[in-house]
C-alpha positions in Angstrom: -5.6 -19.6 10.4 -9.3 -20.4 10.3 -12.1 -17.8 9.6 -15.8 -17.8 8.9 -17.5 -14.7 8.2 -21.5 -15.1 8.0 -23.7 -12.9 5.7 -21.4 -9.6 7.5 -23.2 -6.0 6.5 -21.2 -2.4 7.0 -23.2 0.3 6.2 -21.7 4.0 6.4 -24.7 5.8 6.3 -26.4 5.0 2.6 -23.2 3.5 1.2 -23.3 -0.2 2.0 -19.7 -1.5 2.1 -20.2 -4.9 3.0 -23.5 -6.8 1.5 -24.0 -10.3 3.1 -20.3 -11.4 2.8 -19.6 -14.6 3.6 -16.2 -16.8 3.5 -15.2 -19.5 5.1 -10.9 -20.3 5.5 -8.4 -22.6 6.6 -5.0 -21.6 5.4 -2.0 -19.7 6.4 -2.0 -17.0 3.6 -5.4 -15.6 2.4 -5.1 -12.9 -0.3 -8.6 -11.1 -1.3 -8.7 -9.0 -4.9 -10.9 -7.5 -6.8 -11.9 -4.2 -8.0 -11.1 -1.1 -6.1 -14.5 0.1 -4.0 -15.3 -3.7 -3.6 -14.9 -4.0 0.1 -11.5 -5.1 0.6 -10.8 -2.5 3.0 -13.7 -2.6 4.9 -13.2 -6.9 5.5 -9.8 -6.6 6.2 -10.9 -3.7 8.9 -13.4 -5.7 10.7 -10.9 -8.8 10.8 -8.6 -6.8 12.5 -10.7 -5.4 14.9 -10.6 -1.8 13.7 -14.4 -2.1 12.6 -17.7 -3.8 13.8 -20.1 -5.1 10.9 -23.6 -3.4 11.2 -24.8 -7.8 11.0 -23.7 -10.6 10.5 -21.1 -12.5 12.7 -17.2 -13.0 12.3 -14.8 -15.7 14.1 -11.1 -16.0 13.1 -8.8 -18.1 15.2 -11.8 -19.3 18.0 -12.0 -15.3 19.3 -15.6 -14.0 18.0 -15.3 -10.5 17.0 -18.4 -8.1 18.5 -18.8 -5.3 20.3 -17.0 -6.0 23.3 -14.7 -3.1 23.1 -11.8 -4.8 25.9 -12.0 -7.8 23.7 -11.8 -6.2 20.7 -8.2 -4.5 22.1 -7.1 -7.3 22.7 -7.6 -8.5 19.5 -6.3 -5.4 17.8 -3.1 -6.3 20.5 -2.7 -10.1 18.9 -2.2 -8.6 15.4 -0.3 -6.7 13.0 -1.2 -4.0 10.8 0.3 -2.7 7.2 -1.5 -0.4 5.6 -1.8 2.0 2.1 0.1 4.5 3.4 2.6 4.1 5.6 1.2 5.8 8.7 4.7 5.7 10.7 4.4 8.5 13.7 6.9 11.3 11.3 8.3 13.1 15.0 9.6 9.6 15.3 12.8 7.8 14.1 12.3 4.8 12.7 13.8 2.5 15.4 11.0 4.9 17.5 8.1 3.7 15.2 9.4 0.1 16.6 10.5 1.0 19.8 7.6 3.0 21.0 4.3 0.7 20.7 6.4 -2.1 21.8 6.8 -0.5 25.2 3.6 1.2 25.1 0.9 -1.2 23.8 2.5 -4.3 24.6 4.3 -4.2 28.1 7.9 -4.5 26.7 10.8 -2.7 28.9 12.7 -0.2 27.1 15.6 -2.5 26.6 13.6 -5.3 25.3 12.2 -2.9 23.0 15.6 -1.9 21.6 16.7 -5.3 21.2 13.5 -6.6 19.4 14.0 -3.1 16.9 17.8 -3.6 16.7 16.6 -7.1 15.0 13.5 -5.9 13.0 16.1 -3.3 11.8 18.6 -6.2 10.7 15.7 -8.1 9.3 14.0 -5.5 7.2 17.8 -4.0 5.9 17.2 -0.8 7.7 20.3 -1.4 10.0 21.8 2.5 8.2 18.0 4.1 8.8 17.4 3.8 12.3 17.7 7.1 13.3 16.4 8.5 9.9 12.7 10.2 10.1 10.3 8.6 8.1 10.9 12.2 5.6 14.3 11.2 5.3 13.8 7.6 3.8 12.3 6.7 0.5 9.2 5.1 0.3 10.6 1.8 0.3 12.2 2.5 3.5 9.6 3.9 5.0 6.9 1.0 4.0 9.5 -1.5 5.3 10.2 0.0 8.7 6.5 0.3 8.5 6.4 -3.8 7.9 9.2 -4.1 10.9 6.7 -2.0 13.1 4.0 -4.4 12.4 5.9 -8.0 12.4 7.9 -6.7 16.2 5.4 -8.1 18.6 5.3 -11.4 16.5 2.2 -10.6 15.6 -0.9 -13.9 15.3 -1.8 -12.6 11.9 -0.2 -10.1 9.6 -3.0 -7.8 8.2 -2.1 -5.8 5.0 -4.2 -3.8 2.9 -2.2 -2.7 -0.3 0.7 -2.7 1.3 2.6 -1.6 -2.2 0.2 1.0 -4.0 2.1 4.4 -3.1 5.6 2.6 -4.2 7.2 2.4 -7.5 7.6 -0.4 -9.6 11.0 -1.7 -7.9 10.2 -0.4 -4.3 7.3 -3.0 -4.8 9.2 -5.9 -5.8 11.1 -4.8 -2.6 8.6 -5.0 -0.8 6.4 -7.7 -1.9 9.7 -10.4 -1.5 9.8 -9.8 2.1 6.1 -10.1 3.0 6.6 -13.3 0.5 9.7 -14.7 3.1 7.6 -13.4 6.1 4.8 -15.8 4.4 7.1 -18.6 3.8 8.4 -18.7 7.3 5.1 -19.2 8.4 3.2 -16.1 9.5 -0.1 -15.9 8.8 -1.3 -13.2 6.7 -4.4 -11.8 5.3 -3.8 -9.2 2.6 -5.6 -7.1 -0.5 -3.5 -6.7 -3.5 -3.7 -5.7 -7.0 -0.8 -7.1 -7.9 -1.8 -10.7 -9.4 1.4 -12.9 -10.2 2.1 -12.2 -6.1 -1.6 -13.2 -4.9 -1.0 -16.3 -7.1 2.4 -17.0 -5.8 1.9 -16.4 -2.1 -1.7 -17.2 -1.4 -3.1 -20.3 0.3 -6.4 -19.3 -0.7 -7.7 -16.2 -2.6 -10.7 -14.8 -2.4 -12.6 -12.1 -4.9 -15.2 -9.4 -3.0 -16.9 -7.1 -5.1 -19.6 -5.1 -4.7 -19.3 -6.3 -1.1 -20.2 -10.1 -1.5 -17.4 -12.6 -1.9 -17.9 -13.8 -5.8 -15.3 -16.9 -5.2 -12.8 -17.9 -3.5 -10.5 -21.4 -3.7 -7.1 -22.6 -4.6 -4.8 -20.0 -6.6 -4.5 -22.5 -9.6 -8.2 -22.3 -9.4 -9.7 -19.2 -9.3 -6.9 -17.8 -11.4 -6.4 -20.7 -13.5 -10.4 -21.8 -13.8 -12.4 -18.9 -12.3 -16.0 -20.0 -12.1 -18.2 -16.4 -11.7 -18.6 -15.0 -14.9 -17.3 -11.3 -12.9 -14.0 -12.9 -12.1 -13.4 -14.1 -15.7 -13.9 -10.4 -16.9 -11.7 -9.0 -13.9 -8.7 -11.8 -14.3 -8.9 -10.9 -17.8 -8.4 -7.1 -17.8 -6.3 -6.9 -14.5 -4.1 -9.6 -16.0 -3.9 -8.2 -19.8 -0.3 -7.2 -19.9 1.1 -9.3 -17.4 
């Protein structure tokens, strides 16, 4: 996966999300931390299409990503999405939640839909859930069949904004070892996370925004190991006190 974002703004009204972020990336797994407010969010939006910076220019993967909104559909169409909470359609069964964009958004007959589901199911351990609405699963469920949702298209790159922060301590270890096998088998993911000893383990390259502006970014054994801004020595510090 390759990215360079140059000097990108978002401004909602007086609140200036992004401040003249730039980041430049070659790697298959790039994690982004930092505090919460910092701009995570509002990157990981624009590099999945979902957002347009107010300036400043973004490329990921050769496609430029401006205001052409039937480019910018197709972008959103090439990718996958995970987010805080677990937005699965709740009228819908979870082999639905799979089923249904499959057929919808990306062209798939109903029986290649059920096929692809019937294997996300298997993948995911959701082959008993199914037919369960998402108010009938646990939040682990329901984040995974959110996660099986997201990979069914095969998506280009797997975009996941704190995938694990409604869960509980063991539905997040649940959770975080499959995006780490989804990551080993190659996909290419771009995720925020506050939970360090995964960044570390699973990133190709992390990245710290705050305040809008990327602060660093590198190796894991680097800017975890050796951070160089004196903003990520005092986060690392705090975040990673009693870990």
């Amino acid at each position: 996966m390759k990215l360079h974002a140059d000097t990108l703004t978002r401004a909602y009204g007086a609140v200036q999300a992004l401040d003249g972020l730039s980041l430049q990336v070659d790697a298959r797994v790039l994690v982004l931390i930092g505090p919460s407010g910092g701009g995570k969010s509002t990157f990981l939006r624009l590099c999945g299409g979902l957002d347009l910076a107010t300036s400043g220019s973004l490329e990921i993967n050769g496609t430029a990503l401006g205001e052409d909104p039937a480019e910018l559909l197709a972008w959103r169409r090439r990718n996958g999405f995970l987010f805080q909470q677990f937005n699965l359609f709740p009228h819908l069964t979870a082999r639905r939640n799979i089923t249904l964009p499959l057929e919808k958004v990306h062209g798939r007959s109903p029986e290649e839909a059920e096929e692809v589901a019937r294997r996300c199911l298997e993948r995911f351990g959701l082959q008993a859930h199914g037919d369960k609405l998402p108010a009938q699963m646990s939040g682990g469920q329901q984040q995974r069949a959110g996660l099986a949702r997201a990979i069914a298209p095969g998506p280009e790159i797997l975009l996941l904004d704190e995938p694990t922060s409604a869960l509980d301590p063991e539905m997040t270890a649940e959770v975080l070892e499959l995006i780490q096998e989804l990551a080993a088998a190659g996909q290419h993911i771009i995720l925020s996370t506050h939970e360090m000893g995964f960044a570390r383990a699973v990133a190709d390259q992390v990245a710290v925004i705050a305040e809008g502006k990327i602060l660093e970014s590198g190796l894991p054994a680097a800017v975890f190991g050796q951070p160089r801004a004196a903003f990520t020595q005092r986060f690392l510090a705090k975040v990673m006190r009693f870990t």
